[in-house]
C-alpha positions as CSV (number, residue, x, y, z in Angstrom):
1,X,-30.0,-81.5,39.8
2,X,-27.1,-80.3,37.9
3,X,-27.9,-77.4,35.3
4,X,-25.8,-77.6,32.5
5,X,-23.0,-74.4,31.7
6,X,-23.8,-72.1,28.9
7,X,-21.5,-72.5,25.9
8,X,-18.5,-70.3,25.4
9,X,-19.8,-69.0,22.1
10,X,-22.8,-67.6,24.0
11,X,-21.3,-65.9,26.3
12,X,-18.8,-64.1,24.8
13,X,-21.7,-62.8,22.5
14,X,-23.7,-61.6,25.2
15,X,-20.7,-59.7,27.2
16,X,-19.7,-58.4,23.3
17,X,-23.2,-56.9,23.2
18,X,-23.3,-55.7,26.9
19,X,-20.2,-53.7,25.8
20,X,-21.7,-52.3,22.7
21,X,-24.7,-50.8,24.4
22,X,-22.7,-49.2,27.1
23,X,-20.2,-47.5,24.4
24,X,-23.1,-46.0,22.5
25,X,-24.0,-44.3,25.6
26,X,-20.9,-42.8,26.5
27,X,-19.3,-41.9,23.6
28,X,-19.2,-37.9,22.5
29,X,-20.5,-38.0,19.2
30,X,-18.4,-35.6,16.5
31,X,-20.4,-32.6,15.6
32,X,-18.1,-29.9,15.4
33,X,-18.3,-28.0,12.1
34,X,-16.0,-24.9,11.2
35,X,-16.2,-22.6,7.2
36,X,-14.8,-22.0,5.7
37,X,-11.3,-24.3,6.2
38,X,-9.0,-22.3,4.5
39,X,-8.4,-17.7,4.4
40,X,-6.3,-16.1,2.6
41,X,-5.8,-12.6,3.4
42,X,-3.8,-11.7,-0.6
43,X,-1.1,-9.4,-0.8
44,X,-0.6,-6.9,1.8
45,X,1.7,-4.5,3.1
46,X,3.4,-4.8,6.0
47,X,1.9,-2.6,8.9
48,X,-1.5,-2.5,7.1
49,X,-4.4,-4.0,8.3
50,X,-6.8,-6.1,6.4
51,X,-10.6,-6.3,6.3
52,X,-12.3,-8.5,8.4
53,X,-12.8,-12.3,7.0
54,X,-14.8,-14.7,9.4
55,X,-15.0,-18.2,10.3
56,X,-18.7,-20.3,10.9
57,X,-18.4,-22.0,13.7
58,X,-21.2,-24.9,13.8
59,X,-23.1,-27.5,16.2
60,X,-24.0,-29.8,13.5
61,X,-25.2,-32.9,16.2
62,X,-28.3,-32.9,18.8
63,X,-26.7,-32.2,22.4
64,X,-25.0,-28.6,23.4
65,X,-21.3,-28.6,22.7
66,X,-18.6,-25.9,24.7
67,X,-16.2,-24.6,22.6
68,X,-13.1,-24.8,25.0
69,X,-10.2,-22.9,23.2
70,X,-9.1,-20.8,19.6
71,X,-5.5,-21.4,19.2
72,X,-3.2,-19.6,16.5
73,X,-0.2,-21.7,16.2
74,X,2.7,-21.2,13.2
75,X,5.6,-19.1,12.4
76,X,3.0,-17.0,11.0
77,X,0.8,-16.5,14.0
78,X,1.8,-13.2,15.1
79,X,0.1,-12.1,12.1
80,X,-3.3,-12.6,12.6
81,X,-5.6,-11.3,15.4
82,X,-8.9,-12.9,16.4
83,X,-12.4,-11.8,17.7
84,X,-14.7,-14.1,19.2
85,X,-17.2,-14.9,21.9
86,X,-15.5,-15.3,25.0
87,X,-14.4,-18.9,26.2
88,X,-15.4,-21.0,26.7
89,X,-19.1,-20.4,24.8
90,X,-21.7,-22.7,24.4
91,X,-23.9,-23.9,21.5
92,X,-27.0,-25.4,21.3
93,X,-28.3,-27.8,18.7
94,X,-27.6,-26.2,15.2
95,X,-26.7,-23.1,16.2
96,X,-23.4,-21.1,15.4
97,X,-20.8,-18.4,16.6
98,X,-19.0,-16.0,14.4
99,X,-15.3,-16.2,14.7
100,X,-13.8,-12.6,13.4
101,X,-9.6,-12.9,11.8
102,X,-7.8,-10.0,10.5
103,X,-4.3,-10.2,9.6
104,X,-1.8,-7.4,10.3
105,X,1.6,-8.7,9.0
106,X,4.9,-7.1,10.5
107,X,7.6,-8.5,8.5
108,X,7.5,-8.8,4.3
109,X,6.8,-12.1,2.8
110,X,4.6,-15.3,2.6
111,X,2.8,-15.6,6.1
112,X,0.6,-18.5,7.5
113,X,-0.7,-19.8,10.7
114,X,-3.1,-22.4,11.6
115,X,-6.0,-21.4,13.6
116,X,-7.3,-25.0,15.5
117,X,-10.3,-25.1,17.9
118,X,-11.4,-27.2,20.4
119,X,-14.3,-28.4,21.4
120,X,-16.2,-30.8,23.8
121,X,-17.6,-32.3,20.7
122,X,-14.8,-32.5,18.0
123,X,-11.5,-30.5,16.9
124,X,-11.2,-28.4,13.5
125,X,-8.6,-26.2,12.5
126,X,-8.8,-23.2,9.5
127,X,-5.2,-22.8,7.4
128,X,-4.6,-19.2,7.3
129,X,-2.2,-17.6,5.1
130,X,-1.5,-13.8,3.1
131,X,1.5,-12.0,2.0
132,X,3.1,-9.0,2.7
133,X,5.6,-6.5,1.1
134,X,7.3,-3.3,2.5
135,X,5.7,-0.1,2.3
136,X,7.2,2.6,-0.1
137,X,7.7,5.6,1.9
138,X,7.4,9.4,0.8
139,X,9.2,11.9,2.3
140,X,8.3,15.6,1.1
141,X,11.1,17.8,0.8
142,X,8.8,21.2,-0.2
143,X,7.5,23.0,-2.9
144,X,6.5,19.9,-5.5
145,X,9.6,17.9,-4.3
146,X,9.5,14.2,-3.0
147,X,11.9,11.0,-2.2
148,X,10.1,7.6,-2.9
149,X,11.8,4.9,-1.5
150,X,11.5,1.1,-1.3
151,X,13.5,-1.2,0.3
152,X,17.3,-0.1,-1.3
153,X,15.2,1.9,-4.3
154,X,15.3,6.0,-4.2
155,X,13.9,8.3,-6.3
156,X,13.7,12.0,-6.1
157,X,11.5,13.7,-7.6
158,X,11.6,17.9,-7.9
159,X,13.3,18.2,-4.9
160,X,16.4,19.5,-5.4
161,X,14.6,23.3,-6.2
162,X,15.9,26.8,-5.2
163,X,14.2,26.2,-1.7
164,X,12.6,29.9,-1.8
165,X,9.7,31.0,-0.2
166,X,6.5,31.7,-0.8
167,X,6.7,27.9,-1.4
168,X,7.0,25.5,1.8
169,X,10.5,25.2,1.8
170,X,13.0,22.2,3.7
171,X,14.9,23.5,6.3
172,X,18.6,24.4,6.4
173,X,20.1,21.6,8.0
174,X,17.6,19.0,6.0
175,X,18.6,20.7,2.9
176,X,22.3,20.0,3.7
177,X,21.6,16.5,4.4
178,X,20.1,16.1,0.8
179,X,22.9,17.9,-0.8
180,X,25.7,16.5,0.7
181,X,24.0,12.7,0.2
182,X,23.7,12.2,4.1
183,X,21.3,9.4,5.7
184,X,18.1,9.2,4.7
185,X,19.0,11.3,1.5
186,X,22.3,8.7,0.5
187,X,22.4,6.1,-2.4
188,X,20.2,8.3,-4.8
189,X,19.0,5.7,-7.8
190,X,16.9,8.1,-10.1
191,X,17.1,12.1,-9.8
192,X,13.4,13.2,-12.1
193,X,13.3,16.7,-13.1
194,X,9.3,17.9,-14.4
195,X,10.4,20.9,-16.3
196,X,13.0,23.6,-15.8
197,X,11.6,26.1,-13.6
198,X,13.2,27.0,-10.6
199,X,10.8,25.6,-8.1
200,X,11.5,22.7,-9.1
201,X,14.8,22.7,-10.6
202,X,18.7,24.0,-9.5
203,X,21.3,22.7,-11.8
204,X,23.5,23.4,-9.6
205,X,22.2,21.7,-6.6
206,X,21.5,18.5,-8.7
207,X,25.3,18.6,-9.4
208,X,26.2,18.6,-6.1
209,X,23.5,15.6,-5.1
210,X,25.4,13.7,-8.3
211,X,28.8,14.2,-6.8
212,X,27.5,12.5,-3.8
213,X,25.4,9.5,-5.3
214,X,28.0,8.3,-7.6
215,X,25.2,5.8,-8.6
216,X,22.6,8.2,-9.3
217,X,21.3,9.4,-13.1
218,X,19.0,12.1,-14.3
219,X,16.1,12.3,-16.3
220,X,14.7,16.1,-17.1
221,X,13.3,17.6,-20.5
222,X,15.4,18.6,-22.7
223,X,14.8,22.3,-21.7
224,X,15.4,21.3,-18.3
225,X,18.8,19.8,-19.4
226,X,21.2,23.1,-19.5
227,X,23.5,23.3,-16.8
228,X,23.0,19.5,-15.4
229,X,26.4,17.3,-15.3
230,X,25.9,15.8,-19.6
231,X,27.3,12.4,-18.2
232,X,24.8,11.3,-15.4
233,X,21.6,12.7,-18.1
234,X,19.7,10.0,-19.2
235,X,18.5,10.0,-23.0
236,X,15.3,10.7,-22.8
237,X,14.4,13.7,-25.0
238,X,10.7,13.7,-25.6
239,X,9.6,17.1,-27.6
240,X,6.2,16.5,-29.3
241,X,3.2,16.7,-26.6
242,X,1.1,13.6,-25.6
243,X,4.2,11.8,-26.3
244,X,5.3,8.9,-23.8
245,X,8.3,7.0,-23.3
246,X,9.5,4.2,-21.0
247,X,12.8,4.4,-19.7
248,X,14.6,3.2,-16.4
249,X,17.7,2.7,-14.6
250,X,19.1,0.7,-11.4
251,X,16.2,-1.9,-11.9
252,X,13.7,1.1,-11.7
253,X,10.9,1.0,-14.6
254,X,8.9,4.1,-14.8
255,X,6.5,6.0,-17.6
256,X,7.3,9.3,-18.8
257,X,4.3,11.3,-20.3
258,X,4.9,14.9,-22.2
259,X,2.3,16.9,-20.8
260,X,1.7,20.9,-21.2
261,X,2.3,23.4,-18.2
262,X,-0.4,25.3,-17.1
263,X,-0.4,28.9,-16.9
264,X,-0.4,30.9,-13.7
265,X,-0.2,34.5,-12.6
266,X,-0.5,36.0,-15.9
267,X,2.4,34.3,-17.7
268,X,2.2,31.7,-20.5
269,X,3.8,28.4,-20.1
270,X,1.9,26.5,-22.6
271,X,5.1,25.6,-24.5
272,X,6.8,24.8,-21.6
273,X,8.0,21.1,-21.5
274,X,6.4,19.2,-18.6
275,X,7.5,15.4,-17.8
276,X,4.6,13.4,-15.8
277,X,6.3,10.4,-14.5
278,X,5.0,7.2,-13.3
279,X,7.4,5.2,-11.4
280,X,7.1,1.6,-10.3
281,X,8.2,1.0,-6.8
282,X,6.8,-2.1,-4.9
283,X,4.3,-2.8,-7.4
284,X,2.3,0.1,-6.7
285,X,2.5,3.1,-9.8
286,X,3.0,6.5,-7.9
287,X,2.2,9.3,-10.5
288,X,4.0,12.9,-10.1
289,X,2.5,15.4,-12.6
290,X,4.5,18.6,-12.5
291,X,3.0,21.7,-12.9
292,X,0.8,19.8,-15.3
293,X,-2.4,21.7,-17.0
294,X,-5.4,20.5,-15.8
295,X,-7.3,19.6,-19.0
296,X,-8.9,16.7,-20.3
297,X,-6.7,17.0,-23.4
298,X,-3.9,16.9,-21.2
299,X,-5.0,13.4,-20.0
300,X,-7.2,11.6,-22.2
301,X,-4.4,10.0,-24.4
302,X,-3.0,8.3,-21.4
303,X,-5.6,6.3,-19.9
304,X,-4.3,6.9,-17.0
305,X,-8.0,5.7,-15.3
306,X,-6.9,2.4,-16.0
307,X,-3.2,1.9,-15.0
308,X,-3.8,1.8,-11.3
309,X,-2.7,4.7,-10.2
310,X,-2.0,4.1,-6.2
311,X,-0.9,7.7,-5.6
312,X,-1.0,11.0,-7.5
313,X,0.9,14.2,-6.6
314,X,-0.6,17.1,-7.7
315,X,0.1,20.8,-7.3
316,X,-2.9,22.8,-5.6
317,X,-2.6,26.5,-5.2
318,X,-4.5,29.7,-6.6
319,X,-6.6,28.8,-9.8
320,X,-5.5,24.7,-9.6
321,X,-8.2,24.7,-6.8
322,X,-11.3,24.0,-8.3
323,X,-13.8,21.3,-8.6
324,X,-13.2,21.3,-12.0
325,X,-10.0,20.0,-11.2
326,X,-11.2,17.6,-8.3
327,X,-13.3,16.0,-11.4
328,X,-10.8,16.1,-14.0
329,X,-8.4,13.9,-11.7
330,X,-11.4,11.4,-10.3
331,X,-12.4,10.6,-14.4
332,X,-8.6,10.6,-15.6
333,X,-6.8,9.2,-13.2
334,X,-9.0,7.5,-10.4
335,X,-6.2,7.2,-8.1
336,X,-6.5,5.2,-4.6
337,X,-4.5,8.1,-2.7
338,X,-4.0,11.6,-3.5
339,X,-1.5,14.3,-2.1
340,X,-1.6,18.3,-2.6
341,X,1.2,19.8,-2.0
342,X,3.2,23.0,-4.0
343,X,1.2,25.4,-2.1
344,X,1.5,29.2,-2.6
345,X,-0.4,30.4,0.5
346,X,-0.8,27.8,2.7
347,X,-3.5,29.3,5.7
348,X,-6.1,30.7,3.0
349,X,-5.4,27.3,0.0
350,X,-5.6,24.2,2.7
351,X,-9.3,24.6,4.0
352,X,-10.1,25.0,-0.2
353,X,-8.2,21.6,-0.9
354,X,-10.1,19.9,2.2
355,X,-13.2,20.9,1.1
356,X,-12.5,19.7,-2.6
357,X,-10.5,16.5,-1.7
358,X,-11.4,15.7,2.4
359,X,-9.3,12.1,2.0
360,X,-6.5,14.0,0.5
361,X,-2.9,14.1,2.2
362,X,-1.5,17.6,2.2
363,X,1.8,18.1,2.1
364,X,2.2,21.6,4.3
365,X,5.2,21.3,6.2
366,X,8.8,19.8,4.6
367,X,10.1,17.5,6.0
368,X,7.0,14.7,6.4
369,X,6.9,11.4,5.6
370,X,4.2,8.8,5.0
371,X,3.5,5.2,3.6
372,X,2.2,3.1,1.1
């Protein structure tokens, strides 16, 4: 007896169906899950470090996925630094791992990478991303004298002094360097003068920095004026205090505040003409006070709590040191940073200034140099 064939139709329906069941076994289903997708790290500065921001990594399905691999890839890569589990890890149904990222950029500019990982159970990958500027650097040159500088930007600020002890003074052969505009003391923008005592100010000296930075200009009150080349003087002549002026020169923008001087070893300063100056370098406001008084009236027409102050220099030595004075700068000027220097007697004032300000920088020893 002859049995008849099965029809094509049904066939190919049956084998379509045979197929479909076997795929549904074998197949790895996607449950991979990563948050967020995207970090950014904002602006930092190159060299720094930035707080830890972390990534959710997920088994969204019903079987145990391996993650196999975390792989930075991107011009930007070298940037970032990761801390995870070791691989490959494992996770079971619903459960997550904590994926850490800091970024640590090393050159300035925009900076990305993309972080991608791999799974038995799915790929995902994060887009990273931050950006980074040079640090300004300070170098102290003693007493209450600094250089800021920024990529080709310098400023000096009370530096060029008499260079006498008690005061920390710059050694010989640095001192030369300064004078004579040799490397790192060459292609001075902005010479700032805080008033016209000799601690902080040598005509002389200044005129021989001038000769030597053809490009450089002076700013000083006018009692700090006498004796400095007329030419290379900038006009700002501020006489009335809790006055302030903006002024600037060689694409440097700083804040000039007419503060009082405070008075010291029995002598009266009070009309003494003290500049406070706030100059702009990287975006970052670094604030020099002088020999400032240290009195709310002093401060409070400023509102200098609320100009984001990154740094203030202050002088600390004999009757500065006080907590008076530790709250009078935290409620007027709330900087991020703060350096002491223009110390009088450096083993008996430092452990004072520690105890008063214990993040402080102290400047003790000329020459130093930090960033920020």
């Amino acid at each position: 007896m002859l049995l008849s064939r099965p029809s094509a139709p049904w066939l190919l329906l049956a084998l379509f169906l045979a197929l479909a069941c076997d795929s549904s076994e074998t197949a790895t289903p996607d449950t991979l899950a990563v948050s967020p997708s995207t970090l950014d790290f904002g602006a930092l500065t190159t060299g720094q470090t930035s707080s830890v921001q972390t990534i959710a990594v997920r088994n969204t399905g019903n079987a145990t996925l391996t993650v196999t691999a975390l792989i930075l890839n991107g011009e930007g890569a070298g940037g970032f630094q990761l801390s995870a589990p070791a691989l490959p890890f494992t996770l079971r149904p619903g459960l997550s791992e904590t994926v850490e990222v800091v970024a640590s950029p090393v050159v300035g500019g925009a900076f990305a990478a993309t972080l991608t990982v791999e799974s038995s159970h799915g790929t995902r990958t994060v887009a990273l991303s931050g950006t980074a500027t040079d640090p300004v650097s300070v170098t102290y040159l003693g007493n209450d004298g600094i250089m800021l500088a920024f990529e080709d930007k310098k400023v000096l600020i009370d530096a060029i002094h008499t260079n006498e002890s008690p005061w920390v003074i710059l050694p010989t052969a640095e001192r030369t360097k300064l004078l004579m505009g040799q490397p790192p003391y060459d292609g001075i923008d902005l010479i700032l003068i805080t008033h016209n005592h000799g601690d902080h100010s040598n005509p002389t000296a200044i005129n021989t920095v001038l000769m030597n930075n053809p490009g450089a200009w002076v700013i000083a009150p006018p009692q700090a004026q006498d004796g400095i080349e007329p030419a290379r003087l900038l006009p700002v002549n501020m006489t009335i205090f809790g006055s302030e002026g903006v002024a600037g020169a060689n694409d440097i923008s700083l804040d000039i505040l007419l503060m009082h001087h405070f008075d010291q070893f029995g002598n009266d300063f009070s009309n003494v003409q003290n500049y406070v100056y706030s100059v702009n370098l990287g975006g970052k406001n670094f604030l020099h006070v002088g020999d400032v008084e240290y009195e709310t009236a002093s401060f409070q027409p400023f509102d200098l709590a609320n100009r984001d102050i990154e740094v203030i220099f202050m002088p600390t030595f004999n009757t500065l040191i006080s907590a008076a004075t530790r709250d009078l700068i935290n409620a007027q000027v709330a900087p991020a940073h703060i350096v002491a220097m223009h110390f009088f007697d450096v083993p008996n004032e430092v452990p004072q200034v520690q105890q008063l300000f214990p993040s402080a920088t102290l400047f003790t020893q000329a020459p130093t140099t930090i960033t920020f």
